[in-house]
N, C-alpha and C positions, 0 to 999 in steps of 0.2 A: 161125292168124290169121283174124279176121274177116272181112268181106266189105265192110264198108266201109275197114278200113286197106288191103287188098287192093288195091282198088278207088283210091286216094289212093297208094298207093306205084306203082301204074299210071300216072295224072294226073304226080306228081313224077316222073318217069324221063321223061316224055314229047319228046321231040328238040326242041332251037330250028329255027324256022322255020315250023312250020303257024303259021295265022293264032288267033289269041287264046291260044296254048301259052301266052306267060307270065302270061296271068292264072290260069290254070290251075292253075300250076304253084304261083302264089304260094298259092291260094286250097287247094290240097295242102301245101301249108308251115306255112298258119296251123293246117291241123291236125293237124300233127305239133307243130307249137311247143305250142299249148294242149295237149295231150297227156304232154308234158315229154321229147318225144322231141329237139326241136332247140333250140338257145339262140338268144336274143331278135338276136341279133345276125347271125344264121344269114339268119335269116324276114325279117332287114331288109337283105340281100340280096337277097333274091327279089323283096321288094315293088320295089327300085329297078330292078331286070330285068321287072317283069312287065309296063312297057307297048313291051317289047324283044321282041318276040317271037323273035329273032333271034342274041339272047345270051344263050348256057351259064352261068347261075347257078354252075355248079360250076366254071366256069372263073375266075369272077370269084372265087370263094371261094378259089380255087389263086394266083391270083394276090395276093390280100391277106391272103395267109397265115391265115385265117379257117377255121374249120369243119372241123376235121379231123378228129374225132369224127362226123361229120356225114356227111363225104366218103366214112371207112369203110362208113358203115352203109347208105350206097348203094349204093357199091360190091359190099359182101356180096350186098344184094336182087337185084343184077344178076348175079350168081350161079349166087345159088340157083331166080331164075327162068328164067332161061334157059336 
């Protein structure tokens, strides 16, 4: 993996509650989505969380049955990084 997906699966993983997290998070999203890693539907979750700094995109995603393709492949990152 490169150093910048690295770097942006870093940013997305990042915990709600630090202060501008979900612009972050979103701004990790768009580029996974232009990438063809997440679907447009995914990224427009984030974007409605990102000025939430406070709420778990992945929770919203869990709850609106959304992104479960998505959910895996975080899940996996968190993993294998940790």
């Amino acid at each position: 993996m490169d150093e910048e997906t690295r770097r942006n699966w870093e940013i997305i993983t990042t915990p709600p509650g630090a202060e501008w997290s979900g612009r972050a998070r979103y701004a990790a999203a768009m580029y996974f989505c232009q990438r063809g890693d997440m679907a447009p539907e995914v990224l427009e979750i984030y974007r409605i969380c990102s000025r939430l700094d406070a709420e778990d995109p992945v929770s919203v995603l869990r709850r609106w049955k959304l992104g479960e393709a998505w959910i895996a492949r975080l899940e996996a990152f968190r993993k294998g990084s940790g």
